[in-house]
C-alpha positions as a Markdown table, in Angstrom:
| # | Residue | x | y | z |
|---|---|---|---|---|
| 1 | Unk | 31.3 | 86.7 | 68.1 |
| 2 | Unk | 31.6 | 84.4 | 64.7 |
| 3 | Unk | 28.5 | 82.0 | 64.5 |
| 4 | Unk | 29.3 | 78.4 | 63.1 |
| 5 | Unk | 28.4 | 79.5 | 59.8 |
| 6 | Unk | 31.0 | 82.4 | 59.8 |
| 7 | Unk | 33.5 | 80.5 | 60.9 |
| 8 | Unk | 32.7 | 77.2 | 58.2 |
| 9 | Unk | 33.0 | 79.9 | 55.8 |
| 10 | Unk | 36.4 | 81.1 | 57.6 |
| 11 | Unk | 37.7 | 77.6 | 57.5 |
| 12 | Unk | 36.7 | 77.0 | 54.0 |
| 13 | Unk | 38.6 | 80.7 | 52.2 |
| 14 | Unk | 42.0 | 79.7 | 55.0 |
| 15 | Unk | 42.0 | 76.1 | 56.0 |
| 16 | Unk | 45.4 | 75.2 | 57.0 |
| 17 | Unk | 46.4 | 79.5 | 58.3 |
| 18 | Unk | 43.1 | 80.1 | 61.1 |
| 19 | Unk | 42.8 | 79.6 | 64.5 |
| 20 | Unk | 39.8 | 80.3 | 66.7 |
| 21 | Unk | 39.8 | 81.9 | 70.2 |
| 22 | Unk | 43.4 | 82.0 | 70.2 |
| 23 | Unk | 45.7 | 84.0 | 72.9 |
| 24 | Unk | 47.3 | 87.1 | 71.4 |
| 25 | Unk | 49.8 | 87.1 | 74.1 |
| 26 | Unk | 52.1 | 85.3 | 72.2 |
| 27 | Unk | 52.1 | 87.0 | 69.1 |
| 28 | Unk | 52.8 | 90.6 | 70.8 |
| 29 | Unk | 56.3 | 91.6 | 72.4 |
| 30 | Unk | 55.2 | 92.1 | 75.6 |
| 31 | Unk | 53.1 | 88.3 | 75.7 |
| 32 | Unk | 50.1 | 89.7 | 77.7 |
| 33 | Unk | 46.6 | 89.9 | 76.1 |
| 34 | Unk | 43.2 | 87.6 | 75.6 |
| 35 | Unk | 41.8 | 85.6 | 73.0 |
| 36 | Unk | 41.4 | 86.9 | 69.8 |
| 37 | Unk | 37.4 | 85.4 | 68.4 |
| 38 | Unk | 39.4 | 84.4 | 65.0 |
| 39 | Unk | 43.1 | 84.9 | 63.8 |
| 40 | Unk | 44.4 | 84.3 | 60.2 |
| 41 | Unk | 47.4 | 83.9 | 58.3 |
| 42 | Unk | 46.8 | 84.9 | 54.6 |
| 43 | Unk | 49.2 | 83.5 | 52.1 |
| 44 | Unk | 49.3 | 86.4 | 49.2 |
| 45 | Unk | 47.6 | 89.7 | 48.5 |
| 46 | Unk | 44.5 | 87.5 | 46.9 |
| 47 | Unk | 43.5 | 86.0 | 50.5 |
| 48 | Unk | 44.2 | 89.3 | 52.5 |
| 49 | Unk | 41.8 | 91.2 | 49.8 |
| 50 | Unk | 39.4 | 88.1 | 50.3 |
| 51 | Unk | 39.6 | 88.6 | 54.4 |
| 52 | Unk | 39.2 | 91.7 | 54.2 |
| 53 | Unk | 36.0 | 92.3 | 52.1 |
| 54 | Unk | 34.3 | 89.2 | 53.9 |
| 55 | Unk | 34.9 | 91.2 | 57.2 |
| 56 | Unk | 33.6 | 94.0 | 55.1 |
| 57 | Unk | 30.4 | 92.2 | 54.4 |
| 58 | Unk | 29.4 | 91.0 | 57.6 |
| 59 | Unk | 30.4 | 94.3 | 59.7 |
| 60 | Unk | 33.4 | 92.2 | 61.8 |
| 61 | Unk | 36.3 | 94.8 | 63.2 |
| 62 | Unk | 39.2 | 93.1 | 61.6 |
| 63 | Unk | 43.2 | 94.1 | 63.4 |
| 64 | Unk | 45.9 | 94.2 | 61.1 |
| 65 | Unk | 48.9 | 92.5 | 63.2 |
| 66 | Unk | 52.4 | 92.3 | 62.2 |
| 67 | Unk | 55.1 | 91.1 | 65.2 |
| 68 | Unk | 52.8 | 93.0 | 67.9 |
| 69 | Unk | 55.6 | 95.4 | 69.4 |
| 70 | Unk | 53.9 | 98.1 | 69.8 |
| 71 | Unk | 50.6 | 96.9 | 70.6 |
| 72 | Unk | 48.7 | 96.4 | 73.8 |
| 73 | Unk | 45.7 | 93.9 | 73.9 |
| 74 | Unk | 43.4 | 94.3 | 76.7 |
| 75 | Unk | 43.0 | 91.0 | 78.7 |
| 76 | Unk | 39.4 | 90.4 | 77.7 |
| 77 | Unk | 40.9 | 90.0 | 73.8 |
| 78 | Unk | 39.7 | 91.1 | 70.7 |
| 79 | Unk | 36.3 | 90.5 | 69.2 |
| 80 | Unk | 37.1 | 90.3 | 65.5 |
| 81 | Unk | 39.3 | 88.9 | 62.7 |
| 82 | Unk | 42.4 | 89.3 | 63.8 |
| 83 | Unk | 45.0 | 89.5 | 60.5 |
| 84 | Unk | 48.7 | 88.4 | 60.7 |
| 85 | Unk | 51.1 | 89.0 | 57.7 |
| 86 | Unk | 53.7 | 87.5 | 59.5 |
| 87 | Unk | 53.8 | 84.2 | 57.3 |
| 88 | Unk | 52.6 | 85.2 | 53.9 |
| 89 | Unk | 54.2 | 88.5 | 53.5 |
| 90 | Unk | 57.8 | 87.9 | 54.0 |
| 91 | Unk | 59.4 | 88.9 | 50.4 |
| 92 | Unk | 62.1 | 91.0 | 49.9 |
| 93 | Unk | 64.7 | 92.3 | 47.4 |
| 94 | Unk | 66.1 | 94.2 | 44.9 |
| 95 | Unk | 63.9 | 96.3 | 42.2 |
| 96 | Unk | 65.9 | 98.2 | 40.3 |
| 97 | Unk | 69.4 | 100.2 | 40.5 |
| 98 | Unk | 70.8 | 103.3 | 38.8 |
| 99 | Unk | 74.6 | 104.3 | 39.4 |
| 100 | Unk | 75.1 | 104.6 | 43.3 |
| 101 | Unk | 71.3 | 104.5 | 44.0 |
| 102 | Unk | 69.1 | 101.0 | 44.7 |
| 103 | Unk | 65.3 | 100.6 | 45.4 |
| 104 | Unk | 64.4 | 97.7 | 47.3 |
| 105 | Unk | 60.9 | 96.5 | 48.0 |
| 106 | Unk | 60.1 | 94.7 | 50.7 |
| 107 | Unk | 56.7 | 93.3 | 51.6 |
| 108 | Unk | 54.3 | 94.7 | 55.2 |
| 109 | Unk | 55.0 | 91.3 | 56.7 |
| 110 | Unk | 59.2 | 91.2 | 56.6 |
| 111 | Unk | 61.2 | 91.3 | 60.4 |
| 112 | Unk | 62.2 | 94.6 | 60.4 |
| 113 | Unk | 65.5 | 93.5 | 61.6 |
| 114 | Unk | 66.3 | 90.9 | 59.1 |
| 115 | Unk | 65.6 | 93.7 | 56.7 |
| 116 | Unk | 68.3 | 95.5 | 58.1 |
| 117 | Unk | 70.9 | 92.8 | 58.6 |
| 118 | Unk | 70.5 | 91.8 | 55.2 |
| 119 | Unk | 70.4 | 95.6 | 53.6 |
| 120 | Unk | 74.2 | 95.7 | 55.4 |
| 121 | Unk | 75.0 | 92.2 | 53.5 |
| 122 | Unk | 74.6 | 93.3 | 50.3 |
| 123 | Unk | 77.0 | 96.7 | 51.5 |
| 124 | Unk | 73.5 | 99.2 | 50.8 |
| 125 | Unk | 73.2 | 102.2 | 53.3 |
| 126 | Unk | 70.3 | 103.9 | 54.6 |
| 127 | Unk | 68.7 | 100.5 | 56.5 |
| 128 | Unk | 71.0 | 101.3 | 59.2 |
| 129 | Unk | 68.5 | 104.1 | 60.8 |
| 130 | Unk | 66.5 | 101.3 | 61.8 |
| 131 | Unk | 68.5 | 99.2 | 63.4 |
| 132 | Unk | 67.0 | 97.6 | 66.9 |
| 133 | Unk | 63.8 | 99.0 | 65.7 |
| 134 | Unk | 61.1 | 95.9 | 66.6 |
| 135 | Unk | 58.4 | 95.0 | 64.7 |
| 136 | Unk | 58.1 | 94.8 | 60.8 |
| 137 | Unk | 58.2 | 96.9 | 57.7 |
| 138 | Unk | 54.1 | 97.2 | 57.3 |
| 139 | Unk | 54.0 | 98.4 | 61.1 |
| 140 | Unk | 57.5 | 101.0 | 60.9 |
| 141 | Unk | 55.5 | 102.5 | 57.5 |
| 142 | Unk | 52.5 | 102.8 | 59.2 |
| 143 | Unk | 53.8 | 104.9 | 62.6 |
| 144 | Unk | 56.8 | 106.1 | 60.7 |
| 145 | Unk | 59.2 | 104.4 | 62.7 |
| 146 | Unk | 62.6 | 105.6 | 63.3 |
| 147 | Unk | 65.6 | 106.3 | 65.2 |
| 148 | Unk | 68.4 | 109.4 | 66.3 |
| 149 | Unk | 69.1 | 108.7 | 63.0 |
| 150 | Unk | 66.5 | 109.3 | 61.2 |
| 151 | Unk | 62.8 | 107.7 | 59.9 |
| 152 | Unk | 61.8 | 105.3 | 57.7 |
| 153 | Unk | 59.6 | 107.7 | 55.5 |
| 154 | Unk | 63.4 | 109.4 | 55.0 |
| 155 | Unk | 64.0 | 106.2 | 52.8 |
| 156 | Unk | 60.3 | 105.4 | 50.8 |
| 157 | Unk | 59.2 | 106.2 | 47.7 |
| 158 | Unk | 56.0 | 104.7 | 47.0 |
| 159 | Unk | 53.9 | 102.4 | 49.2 |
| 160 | Unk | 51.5 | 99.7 | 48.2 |
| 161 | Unk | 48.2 | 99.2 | 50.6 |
| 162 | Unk | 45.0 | 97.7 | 50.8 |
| 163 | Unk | 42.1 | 99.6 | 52.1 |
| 164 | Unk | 39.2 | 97.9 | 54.5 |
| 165 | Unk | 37.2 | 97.3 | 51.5 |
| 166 | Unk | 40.0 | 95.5 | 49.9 |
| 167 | Unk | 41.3 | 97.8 | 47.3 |
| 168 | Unk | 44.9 | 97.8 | 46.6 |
| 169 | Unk | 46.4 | 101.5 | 45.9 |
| 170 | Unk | 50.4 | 102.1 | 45.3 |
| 171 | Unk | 50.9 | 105.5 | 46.3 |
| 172 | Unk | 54.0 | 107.6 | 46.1 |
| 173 | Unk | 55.1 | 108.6 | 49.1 |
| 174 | Unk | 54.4 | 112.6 | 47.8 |
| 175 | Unk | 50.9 | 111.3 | 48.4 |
| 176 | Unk | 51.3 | 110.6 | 51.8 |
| 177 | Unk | 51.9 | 112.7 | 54.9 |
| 178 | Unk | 54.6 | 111.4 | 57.6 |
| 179 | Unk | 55.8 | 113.3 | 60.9 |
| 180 | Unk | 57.4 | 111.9 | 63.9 |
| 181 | Unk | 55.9 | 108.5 | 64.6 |
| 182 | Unk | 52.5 | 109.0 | 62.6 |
| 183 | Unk | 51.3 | 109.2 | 58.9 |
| 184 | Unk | 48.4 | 109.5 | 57.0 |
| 185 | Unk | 47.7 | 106.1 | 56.2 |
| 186 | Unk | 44.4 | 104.8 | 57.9 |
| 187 | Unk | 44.2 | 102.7 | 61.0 |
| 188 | Unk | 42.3 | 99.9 | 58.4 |
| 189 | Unk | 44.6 | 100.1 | 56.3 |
| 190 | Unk | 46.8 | 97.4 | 55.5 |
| 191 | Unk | 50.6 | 98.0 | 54.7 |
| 192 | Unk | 50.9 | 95.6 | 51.8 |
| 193 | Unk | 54.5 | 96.9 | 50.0 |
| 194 | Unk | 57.0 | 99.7 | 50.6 |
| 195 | Unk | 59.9 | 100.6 | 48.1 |
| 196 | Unk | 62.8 | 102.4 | 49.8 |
| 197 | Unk | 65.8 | 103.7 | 47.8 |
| 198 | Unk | 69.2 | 103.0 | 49.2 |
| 199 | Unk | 72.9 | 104.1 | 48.3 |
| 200 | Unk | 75.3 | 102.0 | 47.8 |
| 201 | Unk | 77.8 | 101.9 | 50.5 |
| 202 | Unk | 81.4 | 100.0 | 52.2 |
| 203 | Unk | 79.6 | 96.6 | 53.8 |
| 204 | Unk | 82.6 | 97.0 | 56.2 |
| 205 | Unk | 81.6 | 100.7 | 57.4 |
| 206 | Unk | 78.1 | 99.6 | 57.7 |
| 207 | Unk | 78.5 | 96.6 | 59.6 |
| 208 | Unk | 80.9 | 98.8 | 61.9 |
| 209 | Unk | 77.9 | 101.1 | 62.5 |
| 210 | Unk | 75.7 | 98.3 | 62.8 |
| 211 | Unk | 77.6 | 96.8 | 65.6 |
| 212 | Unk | 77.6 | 99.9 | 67.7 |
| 213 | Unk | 74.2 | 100.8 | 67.5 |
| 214 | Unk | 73.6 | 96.9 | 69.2 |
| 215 | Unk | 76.1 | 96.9 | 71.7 |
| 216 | Unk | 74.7 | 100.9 | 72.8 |
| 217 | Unk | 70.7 | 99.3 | 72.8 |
| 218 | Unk | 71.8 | 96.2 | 74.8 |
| 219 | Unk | 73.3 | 98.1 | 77.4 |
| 220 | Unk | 70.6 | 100.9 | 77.4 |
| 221 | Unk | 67.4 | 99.1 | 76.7 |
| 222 | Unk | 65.9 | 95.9 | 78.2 |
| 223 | Unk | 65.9 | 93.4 | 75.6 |
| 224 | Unk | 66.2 | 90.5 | 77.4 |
| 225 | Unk | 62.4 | 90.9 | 78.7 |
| 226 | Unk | 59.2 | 90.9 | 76.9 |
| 227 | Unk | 58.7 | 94.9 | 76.2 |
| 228 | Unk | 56.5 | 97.3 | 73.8 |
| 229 | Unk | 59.3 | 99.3 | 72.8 |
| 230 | Unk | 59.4 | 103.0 | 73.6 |
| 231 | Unk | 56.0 | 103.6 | 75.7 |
| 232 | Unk | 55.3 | 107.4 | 75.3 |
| 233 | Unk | 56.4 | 110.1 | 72.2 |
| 234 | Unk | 59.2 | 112.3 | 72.7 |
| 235 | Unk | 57.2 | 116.0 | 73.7 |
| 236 | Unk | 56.6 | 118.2 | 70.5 |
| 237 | Unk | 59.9 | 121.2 | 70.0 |
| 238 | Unk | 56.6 | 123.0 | 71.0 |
| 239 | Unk | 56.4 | 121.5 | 74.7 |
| 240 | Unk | 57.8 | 123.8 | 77.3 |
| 241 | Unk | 60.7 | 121.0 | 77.6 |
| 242 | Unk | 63.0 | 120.1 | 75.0 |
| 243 | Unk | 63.7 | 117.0 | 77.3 |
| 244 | Unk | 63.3 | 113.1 | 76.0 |
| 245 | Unk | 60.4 | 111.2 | 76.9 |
| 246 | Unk | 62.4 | 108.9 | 79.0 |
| 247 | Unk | 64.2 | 111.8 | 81.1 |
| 248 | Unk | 60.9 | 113.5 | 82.1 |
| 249 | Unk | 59.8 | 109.7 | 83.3 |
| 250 | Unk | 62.7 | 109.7 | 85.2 |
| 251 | Unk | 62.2 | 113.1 | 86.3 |
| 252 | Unk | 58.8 | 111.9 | 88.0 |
| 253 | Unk | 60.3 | 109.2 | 89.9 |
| 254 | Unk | 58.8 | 106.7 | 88.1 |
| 255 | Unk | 61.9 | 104.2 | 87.1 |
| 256 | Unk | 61.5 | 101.1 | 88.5 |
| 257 | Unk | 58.2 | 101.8 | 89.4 |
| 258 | Unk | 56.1 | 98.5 | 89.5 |
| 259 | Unk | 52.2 | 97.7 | 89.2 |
| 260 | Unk | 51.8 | 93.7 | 89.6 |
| 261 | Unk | 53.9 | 92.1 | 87.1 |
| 262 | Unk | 54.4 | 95.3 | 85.0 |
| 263 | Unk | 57.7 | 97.5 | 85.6 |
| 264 | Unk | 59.5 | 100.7 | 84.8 |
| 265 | Unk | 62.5 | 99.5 | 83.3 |
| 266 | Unk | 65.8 | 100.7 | 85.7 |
| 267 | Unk | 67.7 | 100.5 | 82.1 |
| 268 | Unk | 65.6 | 103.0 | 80.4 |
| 269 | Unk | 62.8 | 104.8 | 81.8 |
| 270 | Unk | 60.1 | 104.9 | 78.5 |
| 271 | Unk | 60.4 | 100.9 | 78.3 |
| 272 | Unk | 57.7 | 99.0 | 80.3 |
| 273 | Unk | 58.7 | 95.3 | 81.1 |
| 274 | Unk | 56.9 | 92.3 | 81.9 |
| 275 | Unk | 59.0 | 90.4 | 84.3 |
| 276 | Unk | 56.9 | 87.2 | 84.1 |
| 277 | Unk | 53.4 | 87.3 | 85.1 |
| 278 | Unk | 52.0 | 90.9 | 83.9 |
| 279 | Unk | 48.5 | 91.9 | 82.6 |
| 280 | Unk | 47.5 | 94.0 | 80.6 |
| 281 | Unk | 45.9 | 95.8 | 83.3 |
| 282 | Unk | 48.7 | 96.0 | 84.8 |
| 283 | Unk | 50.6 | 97.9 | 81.9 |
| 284 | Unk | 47.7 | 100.1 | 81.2 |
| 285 | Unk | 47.8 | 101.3 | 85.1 |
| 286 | Unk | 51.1 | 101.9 | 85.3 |
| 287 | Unk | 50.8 | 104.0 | 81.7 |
| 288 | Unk | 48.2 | 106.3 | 83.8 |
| 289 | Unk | 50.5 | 106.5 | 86.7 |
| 290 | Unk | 53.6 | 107.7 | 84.6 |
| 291 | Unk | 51.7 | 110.3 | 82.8 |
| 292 | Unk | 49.7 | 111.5 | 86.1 |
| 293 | Unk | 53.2 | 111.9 | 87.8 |
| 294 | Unk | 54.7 | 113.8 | 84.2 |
| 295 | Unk | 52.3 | 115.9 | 84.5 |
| 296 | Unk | 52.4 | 117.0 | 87.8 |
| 297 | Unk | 55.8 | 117.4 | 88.0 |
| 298 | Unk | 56.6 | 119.0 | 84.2 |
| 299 | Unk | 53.8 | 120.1 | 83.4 |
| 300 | Unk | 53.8 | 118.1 | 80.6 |
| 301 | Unk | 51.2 | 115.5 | 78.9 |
| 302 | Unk | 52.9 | 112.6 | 77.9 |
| 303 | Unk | 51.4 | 110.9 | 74.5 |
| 304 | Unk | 51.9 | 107.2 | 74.3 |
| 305 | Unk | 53.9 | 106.0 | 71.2 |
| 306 | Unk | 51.8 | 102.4 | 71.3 |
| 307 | Unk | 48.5 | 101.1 | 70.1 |
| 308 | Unk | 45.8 | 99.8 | 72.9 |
| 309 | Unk | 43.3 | 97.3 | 71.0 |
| 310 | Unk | 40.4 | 95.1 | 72.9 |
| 311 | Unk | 38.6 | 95.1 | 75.2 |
């Protein structure tokens, strides 16, 4: 897609952080996917602004990517600028406190789960809802991202993006719209900053809490294989079932189900595995099947909780 002149110019505004034709399988959870045309790794807010309006300019679909857990790239790649915050946007830490209450910012490209580990450090409580949530704060901001315990719009207060035409805009999160797995943030948009307020809390009872919540996800979910996370959204309180995704999967006969190297995981019935040698294809079929069987034996349309990108 780039000609040699885009991609000179490419090479000249990120020298050392660009690749060209690159797999995407290894930068999503579930390592299937093709070649992204170009793939950078901006250093600051300057060089993502810069990206972004030079996609802008010469009409190139650009994909925000963070630790790729919940998206699905087709196995003919992605023809665009693929954008990965995963080395420049790391920063986190303490803004301000007042009395039992802390805000802590921490930047679109931090691991979710280092996040967490460290929030239970320094003995601060509210993190903990997102404990074995994948991916990384941009990403859980953008699809509201969450747990039985609660969401990760239950802790923001503002958040800091970037639009496609390279604006930055801190918003408070009054100015944004959040409901189970979704906002209102646009698909272009770029997760640049989120400030959460935390309560001080026993680092003891946390790390307790902590603790369980791993030991319950390793024996329920399959995270010793390459996975998307949870595949399809729980049905709306609306649905004729008040039933979990994962129990209406299971419902349909689908666990263990297996489309080449793509399989319904026997631990928990809304996680899709790769066991080695899966496709995209492969995930996407299966994804159809699932929802074909849901349907005809709930009743129900099952909505997917991940992202497809490609082609």
């Amino acid at each position: 897609m780039f000609s040699t002149t885009q991609k000179e110019e490419l090479k000249k505004l990120f020298s050392e952080e660009i690749g060209f034709d690159l797999s995407l399988s290894p930068f999503t959870s579930i390592h299937v996917g093709g070649p992204a045309d170009a793939m950078i790794w901006p250093k600051n807010e300057e060089e993502l602004v810069q990206a972004l309006v030079w996609a802008k300019e010469k009409k190139i679909p650009c994909l925000i990517l963070g630790k790729g857990s919940n998206t699905l790239v087709k196995d003919g790649g992605f023809r665009g600028l693929v954008i990965s915050l995963t080395k420049g946007f790391r920063h986190f830490g303490i803004a301000k406190e007042n009395g039992h209450h802390v805000w802590v910012q921490a930047q679109g490209g931090v691991p979710t789960q280092q996040f967490v580990r460290w929030c239970v450090d320094q003995g601060l409580g509210g993190a903990e809802r997102l404990a074995g949530v994948p991916g990384t704060i941009g990403g859980n901001v953008f699809m509201n991202a969450g747990t039985h315990l609660g969401e990760i719009a239950d802790l923001l207060e503002e958040v800091q993006i970037c639009d496609a035409k390279g604006k930055l805009m801190t918003l408070p999160k009054a100015k944004l719209e959040f409901e189970y797995r979704k906002s209102s943030i646009p698909p272009s948009t770029v997760v640049v900053n989120a400030v959460m307020k935390l309560e001080k809390g026993e680092r003891g009872k946390l790390e307790k809490i902590l603790r369980e919540i791993f030991e319950k996800r390793g024996l329920s979910q399959p995270v010793e294989l390459p996975n998307l996370g949870s595949i399809f959204k729980n049905p709306s309180t609306t649905a004729q079932s008040k039933k979990k995704a994962w129990e209406l999967v299971e419902e349909a006969s689908c666990k263990g189900v297996r489309v080449g190297g793509a399989r319904v995981s026997e631990k928990h019935a809304n996680f899709i595995v790769n066991e080695g040698n899966a496709t995209a294809k492969d995930v996407l079929i299966l994804i159809g099947l699932i929802k074909d069987k849901v349907k005809q034996t709930t009743g129900i349309l099952l909505e997917t909780e991940i992202k497809v990108v490609g082609e």
